[in-house]
DRENDOPA-107573 format. One record per residue: x, y, z of N, C-alpha, C, O in turn; chain; residue number from 0. Coordinates in nm, 4 decimals, decimal comma. Example, Ala and Ser with C-alpha at 12.3 -4.5 7.8 and 13.67 -1.06 7.14 Angstrom:
REM residues 2
+----------+----------+----------+----------+----------+----------+----------+----------+----------+----------+----------+----------+-------+------+
!      npx !      npy !      npz !     capx !     capy !     capz !      cpx !      cpy !      cpz !      opx !      opy !      opz ! chain ! resi !
+----------+----------+----------+----------+----------+----------+----------+----------+----------+----------+----------+----------+-------+------+
!   1,3190 !  -0,5690 !   0,7800 !   1,2300 !  -0,4500 !   0,7800 !   1,3200 !  -0,3300 !   0,7800 !   1,4236 !  -0,3319 !   0,8465 !     A !    0 !
!   1,2850 !  -0,2250 !   0,7080 !   1,3670 !  -0,1060 !   0,7140 !   1,2900 !   0,0030 !   0,7870 !   1,3409 !   0,1138 !   0,8039 !     A !    1 !
+----------+----------+----------+----------+----------+----------+----------+----------+----------+----------+----------+----------+-------+------+
This chain:
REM residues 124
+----------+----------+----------+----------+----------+----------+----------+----------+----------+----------+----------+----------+-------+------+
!      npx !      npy !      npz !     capx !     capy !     capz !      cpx !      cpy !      cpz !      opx !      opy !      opz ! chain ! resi !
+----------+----------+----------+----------+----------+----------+----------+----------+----------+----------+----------+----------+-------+------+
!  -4,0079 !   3,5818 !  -3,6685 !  -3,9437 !   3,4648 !  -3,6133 !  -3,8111 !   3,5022 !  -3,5500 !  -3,7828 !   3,6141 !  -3,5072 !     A !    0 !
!  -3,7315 !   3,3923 !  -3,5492 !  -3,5389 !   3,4440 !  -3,4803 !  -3,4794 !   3,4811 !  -3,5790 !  -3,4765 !   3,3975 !  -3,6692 !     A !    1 !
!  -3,4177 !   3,5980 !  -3,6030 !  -3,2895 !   3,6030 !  -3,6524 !  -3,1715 !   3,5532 !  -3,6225 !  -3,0985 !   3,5971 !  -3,5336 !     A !    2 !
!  -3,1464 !   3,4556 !  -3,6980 !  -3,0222 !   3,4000 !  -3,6608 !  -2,8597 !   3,4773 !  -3,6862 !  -2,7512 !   3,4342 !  -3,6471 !     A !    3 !
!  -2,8821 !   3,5780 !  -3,7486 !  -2,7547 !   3,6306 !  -3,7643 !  -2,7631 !   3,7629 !  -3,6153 !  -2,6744 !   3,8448 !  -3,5912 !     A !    4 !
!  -2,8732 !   3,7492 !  -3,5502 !  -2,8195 !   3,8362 !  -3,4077 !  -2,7832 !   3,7416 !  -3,3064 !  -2,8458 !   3,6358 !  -3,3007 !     A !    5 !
!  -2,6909 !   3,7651 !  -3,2261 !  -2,5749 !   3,7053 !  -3,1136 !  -2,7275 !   3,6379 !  -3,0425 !  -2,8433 !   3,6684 !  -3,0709 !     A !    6 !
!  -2,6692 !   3,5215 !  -2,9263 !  -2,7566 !   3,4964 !  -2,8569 !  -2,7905 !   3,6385 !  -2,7349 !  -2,8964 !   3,6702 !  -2,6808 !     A !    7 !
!  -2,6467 !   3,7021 !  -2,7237 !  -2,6807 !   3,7609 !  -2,5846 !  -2,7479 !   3,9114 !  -2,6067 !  -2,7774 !   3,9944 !  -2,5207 !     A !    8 !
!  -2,7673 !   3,9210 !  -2,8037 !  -2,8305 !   4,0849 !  -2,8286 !  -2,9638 !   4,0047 !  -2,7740 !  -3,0031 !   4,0589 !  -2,6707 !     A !    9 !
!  -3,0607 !   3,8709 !  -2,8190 !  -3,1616 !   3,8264 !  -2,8065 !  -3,1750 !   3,8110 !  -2,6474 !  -3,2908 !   3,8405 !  -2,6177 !     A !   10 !
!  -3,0953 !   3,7737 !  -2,5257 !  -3,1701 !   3,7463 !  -2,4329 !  -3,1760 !   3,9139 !  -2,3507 !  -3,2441 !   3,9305 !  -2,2495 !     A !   11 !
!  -3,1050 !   4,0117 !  -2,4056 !  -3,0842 !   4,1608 !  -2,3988 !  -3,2512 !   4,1723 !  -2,3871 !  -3,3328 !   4,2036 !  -2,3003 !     A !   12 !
!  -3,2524 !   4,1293 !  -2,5231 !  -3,4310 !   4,1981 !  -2,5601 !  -3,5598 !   4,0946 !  -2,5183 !  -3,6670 !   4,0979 !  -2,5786 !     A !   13 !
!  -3,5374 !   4,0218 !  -2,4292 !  -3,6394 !   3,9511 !  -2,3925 !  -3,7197 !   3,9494 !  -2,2636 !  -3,6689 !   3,9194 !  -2,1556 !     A !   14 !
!  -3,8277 !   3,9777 !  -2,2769 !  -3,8840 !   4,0215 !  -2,1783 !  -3,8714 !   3,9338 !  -2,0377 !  -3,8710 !   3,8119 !  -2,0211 !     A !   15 !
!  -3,8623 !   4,0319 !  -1,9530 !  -3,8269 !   3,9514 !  -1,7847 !  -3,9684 !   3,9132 !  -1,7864 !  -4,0553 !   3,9562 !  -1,8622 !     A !   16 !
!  -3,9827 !   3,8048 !  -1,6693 !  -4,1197 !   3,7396 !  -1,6605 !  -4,0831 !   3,6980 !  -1,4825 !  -3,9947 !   3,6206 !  -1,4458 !     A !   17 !
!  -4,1719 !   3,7685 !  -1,3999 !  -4,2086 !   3,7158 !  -1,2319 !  -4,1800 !   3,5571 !  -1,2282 !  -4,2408 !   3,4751 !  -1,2970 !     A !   18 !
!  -4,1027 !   3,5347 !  -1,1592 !  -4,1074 !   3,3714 !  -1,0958 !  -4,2063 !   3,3767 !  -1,0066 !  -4,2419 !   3,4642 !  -0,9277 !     A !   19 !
!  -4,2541 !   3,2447 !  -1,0371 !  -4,3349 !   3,2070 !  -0,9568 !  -4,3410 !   3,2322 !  -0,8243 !  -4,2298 !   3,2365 !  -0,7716 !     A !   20 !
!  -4,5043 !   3,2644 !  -0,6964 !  -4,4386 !   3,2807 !  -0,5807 !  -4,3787 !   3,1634 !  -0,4724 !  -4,3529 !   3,1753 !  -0,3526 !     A !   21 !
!  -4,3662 !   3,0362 !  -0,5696 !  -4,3116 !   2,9102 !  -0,4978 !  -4,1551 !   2,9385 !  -0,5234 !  -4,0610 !   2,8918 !  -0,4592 !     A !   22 !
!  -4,1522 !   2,9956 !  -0,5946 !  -3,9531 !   2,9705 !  -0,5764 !  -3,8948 !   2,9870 !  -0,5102 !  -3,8113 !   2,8981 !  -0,4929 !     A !   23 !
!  -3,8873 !   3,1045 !  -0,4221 !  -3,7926 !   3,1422 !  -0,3054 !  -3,8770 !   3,0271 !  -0,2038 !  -3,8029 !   2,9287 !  -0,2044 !     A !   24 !
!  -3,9800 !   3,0004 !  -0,1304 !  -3,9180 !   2,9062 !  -0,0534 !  -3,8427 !   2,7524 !  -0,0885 !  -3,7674 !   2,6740 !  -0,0307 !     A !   25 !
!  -3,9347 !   2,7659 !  -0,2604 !  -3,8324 !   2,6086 !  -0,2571 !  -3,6966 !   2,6125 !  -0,2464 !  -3,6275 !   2,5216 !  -0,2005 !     A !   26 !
!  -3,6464 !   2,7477 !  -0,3008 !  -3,4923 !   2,7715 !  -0,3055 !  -3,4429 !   2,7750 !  -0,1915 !  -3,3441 !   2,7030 !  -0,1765 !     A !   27 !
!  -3,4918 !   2,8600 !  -0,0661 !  -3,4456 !   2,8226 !   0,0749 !  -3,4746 !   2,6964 !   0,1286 !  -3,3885 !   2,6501 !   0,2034 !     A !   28 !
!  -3,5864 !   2,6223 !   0,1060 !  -3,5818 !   2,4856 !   0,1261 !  -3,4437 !   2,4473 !   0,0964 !  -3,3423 !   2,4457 !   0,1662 !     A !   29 !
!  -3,4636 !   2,4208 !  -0,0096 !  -3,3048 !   2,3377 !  -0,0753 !  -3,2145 !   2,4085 !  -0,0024 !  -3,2051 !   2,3486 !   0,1047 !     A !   30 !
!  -3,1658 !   2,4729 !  -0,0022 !  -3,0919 !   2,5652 !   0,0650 !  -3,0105 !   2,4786 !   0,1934 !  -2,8989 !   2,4339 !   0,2198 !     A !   31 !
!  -3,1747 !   2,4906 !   0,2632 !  -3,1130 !   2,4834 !   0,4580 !  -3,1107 !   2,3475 !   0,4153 !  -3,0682 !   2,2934 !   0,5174 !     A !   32 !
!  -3,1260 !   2,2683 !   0,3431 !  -3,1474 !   2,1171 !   0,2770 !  -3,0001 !   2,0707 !   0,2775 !  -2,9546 !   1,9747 !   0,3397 !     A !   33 !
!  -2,9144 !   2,1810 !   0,1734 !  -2,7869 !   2,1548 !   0,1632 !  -2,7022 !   2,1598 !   0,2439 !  -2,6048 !   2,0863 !   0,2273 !     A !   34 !
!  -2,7089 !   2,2703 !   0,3909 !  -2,6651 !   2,3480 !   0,4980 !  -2,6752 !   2,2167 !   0,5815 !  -2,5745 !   2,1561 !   0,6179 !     A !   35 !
!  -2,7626 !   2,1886 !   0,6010 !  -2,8032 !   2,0658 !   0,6894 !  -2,7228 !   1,9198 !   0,6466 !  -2,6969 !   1,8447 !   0,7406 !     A !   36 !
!  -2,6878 !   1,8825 !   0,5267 !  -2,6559 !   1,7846 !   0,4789 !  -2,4850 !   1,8129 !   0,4786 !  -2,4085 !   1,7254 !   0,4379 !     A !   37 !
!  -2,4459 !   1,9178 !   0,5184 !  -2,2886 !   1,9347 !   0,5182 !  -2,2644 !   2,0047 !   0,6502 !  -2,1566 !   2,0628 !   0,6627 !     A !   38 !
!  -2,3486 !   2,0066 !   0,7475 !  -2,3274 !   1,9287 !   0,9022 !  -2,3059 !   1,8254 !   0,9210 !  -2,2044 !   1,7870 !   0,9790 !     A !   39 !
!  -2,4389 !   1,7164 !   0,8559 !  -2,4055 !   1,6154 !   0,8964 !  -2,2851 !   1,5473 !   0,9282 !  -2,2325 !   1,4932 !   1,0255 !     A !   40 !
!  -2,2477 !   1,5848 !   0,7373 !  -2,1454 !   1,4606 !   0,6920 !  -2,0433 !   1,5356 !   0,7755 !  -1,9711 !   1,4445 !   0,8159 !     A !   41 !
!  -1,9846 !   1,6756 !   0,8360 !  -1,8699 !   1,7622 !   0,9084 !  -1,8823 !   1,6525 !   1,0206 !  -1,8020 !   1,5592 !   1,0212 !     A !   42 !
!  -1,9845 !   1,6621 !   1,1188 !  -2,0083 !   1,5825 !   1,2024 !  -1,9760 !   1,4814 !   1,2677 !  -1,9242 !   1,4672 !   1,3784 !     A !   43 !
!  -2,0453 !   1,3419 !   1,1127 !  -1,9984 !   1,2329 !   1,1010 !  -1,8482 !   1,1836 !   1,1312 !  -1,7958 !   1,1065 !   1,2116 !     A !   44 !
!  -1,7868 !   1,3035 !   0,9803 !  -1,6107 !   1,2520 !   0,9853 !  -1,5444 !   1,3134 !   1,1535 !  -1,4522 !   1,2659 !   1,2198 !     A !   45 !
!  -1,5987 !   1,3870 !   1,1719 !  -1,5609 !   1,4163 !   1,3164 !  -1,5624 !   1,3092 !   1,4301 !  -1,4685 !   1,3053 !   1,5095 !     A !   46 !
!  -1,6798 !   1,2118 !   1,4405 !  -1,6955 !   1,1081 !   1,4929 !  -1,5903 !   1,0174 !   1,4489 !  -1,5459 !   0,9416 !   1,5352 !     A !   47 !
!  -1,5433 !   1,0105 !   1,3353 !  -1,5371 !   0,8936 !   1,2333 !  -1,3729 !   0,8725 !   1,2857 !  -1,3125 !   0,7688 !   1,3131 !     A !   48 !
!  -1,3210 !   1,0390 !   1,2876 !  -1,1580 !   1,0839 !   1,3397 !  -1,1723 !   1,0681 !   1,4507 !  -1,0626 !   1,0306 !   1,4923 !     A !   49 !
!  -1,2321 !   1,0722 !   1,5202 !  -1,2524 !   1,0500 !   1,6617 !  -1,2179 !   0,9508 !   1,7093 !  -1,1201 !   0,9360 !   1,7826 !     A !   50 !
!  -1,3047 !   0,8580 !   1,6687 !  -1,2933 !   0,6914 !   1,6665 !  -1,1454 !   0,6399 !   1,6277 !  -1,0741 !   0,5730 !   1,7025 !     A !   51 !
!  -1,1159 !   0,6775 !   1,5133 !  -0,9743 !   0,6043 !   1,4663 !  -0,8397 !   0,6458 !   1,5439 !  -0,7313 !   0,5888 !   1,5566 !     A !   52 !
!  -0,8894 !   0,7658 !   1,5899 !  -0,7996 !   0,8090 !   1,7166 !  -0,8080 !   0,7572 !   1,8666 !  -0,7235 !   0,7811 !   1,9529 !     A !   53 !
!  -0,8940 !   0,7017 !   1,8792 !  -0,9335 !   0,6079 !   2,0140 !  -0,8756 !   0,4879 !   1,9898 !  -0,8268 !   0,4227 !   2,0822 !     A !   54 !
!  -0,8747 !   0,4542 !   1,8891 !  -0,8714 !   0,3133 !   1,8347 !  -0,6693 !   0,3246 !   1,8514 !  -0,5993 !   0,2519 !   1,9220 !     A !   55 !
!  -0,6246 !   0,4346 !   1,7643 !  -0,5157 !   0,4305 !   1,7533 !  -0,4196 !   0,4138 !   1,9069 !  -0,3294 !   0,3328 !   1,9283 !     A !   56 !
!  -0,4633 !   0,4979 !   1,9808 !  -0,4417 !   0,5116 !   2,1213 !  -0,4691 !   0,3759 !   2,1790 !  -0,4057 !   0,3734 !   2,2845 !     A !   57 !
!  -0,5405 !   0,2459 !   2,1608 !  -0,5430 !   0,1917 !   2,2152 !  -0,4328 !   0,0121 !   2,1443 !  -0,4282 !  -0,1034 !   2,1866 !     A !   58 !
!  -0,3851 !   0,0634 !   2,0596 !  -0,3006 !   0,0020 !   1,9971 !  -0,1469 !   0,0421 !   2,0673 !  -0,0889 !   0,1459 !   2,0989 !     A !   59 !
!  -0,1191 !  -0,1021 !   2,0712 !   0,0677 !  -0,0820 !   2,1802 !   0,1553 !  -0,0024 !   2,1024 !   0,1475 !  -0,0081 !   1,9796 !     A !   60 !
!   0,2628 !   0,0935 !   2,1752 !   0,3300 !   0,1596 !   2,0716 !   0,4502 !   0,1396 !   2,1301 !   0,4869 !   0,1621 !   2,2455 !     A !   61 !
!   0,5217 !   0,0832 !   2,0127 !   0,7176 !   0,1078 !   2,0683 !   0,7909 !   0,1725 !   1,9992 !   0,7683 !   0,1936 !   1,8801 !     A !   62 !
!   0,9121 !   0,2242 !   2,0748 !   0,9863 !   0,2985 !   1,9758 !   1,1207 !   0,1984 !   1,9335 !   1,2068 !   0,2179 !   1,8477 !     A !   63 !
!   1,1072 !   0,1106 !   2,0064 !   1,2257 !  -0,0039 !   1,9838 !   1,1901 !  -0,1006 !   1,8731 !   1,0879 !  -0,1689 !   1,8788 !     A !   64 !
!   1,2577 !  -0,1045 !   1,7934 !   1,2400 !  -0,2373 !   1,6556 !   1,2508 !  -0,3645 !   1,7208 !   1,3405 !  -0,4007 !   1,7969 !     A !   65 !
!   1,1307 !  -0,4406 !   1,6756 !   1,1662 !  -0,5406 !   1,7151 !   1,2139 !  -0,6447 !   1,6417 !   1,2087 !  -0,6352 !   1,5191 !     A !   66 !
!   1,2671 !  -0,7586 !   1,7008 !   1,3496 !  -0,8136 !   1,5785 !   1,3311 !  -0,9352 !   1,6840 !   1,3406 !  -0,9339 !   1,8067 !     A !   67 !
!   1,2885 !  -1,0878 !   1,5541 !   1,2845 !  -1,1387 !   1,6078 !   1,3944 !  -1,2705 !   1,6186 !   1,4171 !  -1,3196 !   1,5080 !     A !   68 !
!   1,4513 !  -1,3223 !   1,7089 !   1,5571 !  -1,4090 !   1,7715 !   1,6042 !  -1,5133 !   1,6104 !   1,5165 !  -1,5693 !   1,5446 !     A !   69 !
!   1,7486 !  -1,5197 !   1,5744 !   1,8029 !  -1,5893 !   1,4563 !   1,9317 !  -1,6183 !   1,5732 !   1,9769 !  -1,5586 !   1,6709 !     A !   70 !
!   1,9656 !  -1,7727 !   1,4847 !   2,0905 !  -1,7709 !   1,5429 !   2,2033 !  -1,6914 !   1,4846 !   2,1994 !  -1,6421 !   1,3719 !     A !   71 !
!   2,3013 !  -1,6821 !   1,5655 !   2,4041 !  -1,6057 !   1,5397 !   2,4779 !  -1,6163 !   1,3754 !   2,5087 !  -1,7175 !   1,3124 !     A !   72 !
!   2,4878 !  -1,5088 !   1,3472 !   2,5472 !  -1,5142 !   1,1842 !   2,6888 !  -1,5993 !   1,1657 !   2,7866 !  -1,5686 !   1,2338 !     A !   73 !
!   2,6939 !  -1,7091 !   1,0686 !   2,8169 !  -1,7818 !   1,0597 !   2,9076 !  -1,6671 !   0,9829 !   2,8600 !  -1,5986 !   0,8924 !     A !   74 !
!   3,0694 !  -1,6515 !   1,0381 !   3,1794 !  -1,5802 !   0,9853 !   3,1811 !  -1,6410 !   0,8461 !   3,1237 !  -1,7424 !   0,8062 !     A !   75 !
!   3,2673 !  -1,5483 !   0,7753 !   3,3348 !  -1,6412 !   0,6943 !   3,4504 !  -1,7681 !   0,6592 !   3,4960 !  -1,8267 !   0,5610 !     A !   76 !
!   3,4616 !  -1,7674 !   0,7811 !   3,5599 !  -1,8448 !   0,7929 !   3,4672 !  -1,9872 !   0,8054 !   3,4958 !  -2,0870 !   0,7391 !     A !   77 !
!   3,3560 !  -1,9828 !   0,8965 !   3,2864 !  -2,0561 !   0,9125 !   3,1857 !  -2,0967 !   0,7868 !   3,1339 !  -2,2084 !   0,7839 !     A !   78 !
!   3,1627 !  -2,0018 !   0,6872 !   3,0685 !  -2,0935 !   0,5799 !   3,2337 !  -2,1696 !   0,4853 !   3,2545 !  -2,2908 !   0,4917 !     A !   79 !
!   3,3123 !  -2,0929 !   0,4217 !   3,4336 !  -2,1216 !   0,4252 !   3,3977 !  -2,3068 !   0,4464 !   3,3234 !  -2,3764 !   0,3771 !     A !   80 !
!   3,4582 !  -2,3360 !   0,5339 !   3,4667 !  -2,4520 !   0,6202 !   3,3316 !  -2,5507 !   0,5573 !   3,3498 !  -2,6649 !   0,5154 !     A !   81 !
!   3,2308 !  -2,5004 !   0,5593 !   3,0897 !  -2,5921 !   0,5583 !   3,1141 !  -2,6348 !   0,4018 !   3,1091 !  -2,7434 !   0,3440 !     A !   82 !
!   3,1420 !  -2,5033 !   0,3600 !   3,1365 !  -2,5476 !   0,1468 !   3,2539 !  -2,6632 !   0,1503 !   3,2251 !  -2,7767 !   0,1125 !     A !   83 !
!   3,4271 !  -2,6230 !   0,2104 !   3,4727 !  -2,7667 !   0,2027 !   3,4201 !  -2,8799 !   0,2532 !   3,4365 !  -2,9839 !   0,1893 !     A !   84 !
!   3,3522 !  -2,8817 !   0,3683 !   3,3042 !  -3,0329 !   0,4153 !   3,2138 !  -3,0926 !   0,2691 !   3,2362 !  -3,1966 !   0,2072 !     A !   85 !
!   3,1254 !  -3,0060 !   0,2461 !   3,0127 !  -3,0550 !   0,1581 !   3,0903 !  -3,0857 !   0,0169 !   3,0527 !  -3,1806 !  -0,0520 !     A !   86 !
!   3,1956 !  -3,0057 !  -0,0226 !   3,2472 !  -3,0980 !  -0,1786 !   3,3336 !  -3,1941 !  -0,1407 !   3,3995 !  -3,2570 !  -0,2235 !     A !   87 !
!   3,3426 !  -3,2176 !   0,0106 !   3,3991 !  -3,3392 !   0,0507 !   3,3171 !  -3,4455 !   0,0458 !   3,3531 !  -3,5543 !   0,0007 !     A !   88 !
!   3,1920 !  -3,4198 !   0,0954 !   3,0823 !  -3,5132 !   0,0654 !   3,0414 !  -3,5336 !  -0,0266 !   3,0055 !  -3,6505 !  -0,0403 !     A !   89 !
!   3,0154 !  -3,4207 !  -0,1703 !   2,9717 !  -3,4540 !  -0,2992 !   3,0921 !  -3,5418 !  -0,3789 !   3,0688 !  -3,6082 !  -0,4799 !     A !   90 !
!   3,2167 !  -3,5308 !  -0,3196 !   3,3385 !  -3,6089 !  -0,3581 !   3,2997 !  -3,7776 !  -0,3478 !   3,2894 !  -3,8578 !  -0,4406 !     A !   91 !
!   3,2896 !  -3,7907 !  -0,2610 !   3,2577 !  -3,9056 !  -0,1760 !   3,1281 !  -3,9490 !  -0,2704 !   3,1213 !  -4,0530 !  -0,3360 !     A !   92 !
!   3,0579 !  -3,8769 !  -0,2645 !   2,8980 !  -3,9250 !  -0,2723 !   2,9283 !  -3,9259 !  -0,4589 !   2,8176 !  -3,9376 !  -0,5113 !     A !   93 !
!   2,9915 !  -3,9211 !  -0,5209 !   3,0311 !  -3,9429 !  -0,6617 !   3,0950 !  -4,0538 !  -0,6793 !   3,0748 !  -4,1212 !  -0,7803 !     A !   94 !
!   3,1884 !  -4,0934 !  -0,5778 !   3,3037 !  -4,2142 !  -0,6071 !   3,2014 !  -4,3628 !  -0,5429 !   3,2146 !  -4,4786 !  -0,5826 !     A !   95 !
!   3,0843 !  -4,3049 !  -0,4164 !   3,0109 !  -4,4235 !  -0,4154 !   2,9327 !  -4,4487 !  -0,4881 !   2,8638 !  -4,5454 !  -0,4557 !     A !   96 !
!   2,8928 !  -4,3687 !  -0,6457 !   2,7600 !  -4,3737 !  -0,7097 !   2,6609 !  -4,3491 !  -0,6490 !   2,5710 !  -4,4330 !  -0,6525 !     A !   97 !
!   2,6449 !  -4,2442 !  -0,5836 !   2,5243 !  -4,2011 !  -0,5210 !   2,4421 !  -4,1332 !  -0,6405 !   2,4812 !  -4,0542 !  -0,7264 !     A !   98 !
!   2,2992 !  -4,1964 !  -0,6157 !   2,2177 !  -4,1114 !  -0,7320 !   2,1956 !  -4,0337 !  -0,6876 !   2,2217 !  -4,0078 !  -0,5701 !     A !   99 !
!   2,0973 !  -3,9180 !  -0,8215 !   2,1125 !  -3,8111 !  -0,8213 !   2,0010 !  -3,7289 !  -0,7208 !   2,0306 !  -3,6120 !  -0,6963 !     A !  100 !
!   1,8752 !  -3,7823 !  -0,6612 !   1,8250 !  -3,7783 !  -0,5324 !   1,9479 !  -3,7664 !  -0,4396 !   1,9964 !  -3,6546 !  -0,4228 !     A !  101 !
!   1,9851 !  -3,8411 !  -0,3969 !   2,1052 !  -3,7967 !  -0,3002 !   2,1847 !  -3,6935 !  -0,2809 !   2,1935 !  -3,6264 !  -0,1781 !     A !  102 !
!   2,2694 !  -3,6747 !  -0,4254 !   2,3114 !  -3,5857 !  -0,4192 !   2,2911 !  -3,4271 !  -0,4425 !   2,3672 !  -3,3381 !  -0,4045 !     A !  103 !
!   2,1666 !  -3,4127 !  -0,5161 !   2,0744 !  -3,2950 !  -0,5291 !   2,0476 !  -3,1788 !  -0,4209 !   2,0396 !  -3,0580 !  -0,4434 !     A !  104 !
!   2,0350 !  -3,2508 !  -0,2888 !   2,0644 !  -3,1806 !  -0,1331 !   2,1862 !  -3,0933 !  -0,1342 !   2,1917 !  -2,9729 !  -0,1094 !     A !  105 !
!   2,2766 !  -3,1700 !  -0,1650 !   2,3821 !  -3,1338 !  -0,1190 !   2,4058 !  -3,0021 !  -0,2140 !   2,3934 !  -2,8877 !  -0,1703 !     A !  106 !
!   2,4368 !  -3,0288 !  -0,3317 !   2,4766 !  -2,9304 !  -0,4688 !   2,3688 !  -2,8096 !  -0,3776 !   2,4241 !  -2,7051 !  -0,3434 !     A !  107 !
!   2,2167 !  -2,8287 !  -0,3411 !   2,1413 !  -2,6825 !  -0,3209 !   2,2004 !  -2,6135 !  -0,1688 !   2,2162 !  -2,4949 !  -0,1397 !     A !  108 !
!   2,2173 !  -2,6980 !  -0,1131 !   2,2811 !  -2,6408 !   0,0120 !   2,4332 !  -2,5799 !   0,0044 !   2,4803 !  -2,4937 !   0,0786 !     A !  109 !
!   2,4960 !  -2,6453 !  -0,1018 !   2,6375 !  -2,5464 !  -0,1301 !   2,6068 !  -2,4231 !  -0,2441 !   2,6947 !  -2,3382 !  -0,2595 !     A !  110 !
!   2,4922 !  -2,4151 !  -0,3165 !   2,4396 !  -2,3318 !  -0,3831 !   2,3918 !  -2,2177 !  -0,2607 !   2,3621 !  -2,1096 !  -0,3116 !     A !  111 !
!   2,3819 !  -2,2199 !  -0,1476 !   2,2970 !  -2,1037 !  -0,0604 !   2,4257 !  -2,0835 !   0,0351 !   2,4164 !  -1,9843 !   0,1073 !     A !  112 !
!   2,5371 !  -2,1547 !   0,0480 !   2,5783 !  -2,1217 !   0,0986 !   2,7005 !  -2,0045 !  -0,0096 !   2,7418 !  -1,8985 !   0,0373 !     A !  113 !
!   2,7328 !  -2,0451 !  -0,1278 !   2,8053 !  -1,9631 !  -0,1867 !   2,6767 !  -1,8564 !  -0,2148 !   2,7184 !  -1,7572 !  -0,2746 !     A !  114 !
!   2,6069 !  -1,8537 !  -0,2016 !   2,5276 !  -1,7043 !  -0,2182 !   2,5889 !  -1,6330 !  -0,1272 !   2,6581 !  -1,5336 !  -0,1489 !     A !  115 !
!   2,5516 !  -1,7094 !   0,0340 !   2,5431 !  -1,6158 !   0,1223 !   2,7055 !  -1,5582 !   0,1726 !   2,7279 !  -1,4544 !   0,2348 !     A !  116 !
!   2,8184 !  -1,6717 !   0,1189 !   2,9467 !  -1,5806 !   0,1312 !   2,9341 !  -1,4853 !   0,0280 !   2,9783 !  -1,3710 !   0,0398 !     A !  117 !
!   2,8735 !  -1,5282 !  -0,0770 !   2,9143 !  -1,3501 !  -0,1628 !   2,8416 !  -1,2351 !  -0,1418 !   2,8798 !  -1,1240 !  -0,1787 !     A !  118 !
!   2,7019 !  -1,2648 !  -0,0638 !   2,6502 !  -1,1319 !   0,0173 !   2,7357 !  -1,1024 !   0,1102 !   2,7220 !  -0,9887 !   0,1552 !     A !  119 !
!   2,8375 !  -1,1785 !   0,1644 !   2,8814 !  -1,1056 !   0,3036 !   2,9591 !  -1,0815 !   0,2434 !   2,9539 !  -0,9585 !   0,2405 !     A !  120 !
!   3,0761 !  -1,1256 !   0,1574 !   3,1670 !  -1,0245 !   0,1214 !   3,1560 !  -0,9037 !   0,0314 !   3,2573 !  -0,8438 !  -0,0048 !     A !  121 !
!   3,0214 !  -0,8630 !  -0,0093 !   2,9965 !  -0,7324 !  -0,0900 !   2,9506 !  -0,6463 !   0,0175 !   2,9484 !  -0,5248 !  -0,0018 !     A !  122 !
!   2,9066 !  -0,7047 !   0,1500 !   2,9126 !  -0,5905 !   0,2487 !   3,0326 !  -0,5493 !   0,3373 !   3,0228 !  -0,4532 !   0,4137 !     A !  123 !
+----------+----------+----------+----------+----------+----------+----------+----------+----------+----------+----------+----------+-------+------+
């Protein structure tokens, strides 16, 4: 039977070679030009494939200028300045007439964006 205490590779040492069949070599070159053929293709393909996305790319507009699109002109500071007093002039007002709090809710968010946006401009 096997001895299991000899290595596998003293056992395949001592084992007799045996003829392959005479189908193997062409199935093996089959497969072969099988594989050869199947990594043309796909070379091929992506060749087409780059091809294309390069046609494609080329036909897409190209600028080197940023475009940017039209805002009105940035208020100074002097100018938001100015807007925050008008508006706690109005939340002044709009307190002493009892304006509810719908009413005045506008106002408080619009002096809320505007003190944002003076303290972005003055950290730049």
């Amino acid at each position: 039977m096997h001895d299991l205490n000899r290595s596998p590779l003293k056992q395949l040492e001592q084992a007799p070679l045996l003829d392959p069949p005479d189908t193997l070599w062409p199935r093996l070159r089959d497969r072969q030009r099988g594989a050869v053929a199947r990594r043309r293709m796909l070379a091929g393909a992506s060749a087409v494939a780059a091809t294309g996305m390069l046609a494609v790319a080329a036909l897409l507009p190209w600028s080197t200028a940023p475009h940017f699109e039209s805002h009105p002109p940035l208020a100074t500071e002097n100018d938001v300045v100015e807007q925050i007093a008008t508006l706690d002039r109005a939340l002044q007002a709009a307190y002493e007439s009892d304006a509810s709090d719908p009413e005045i809710e506008p106002m408080w968010v619009a002096r809320a964006q505007l003190m944002h946006g003076l303290s972005i401009q003055r950290t730049n």
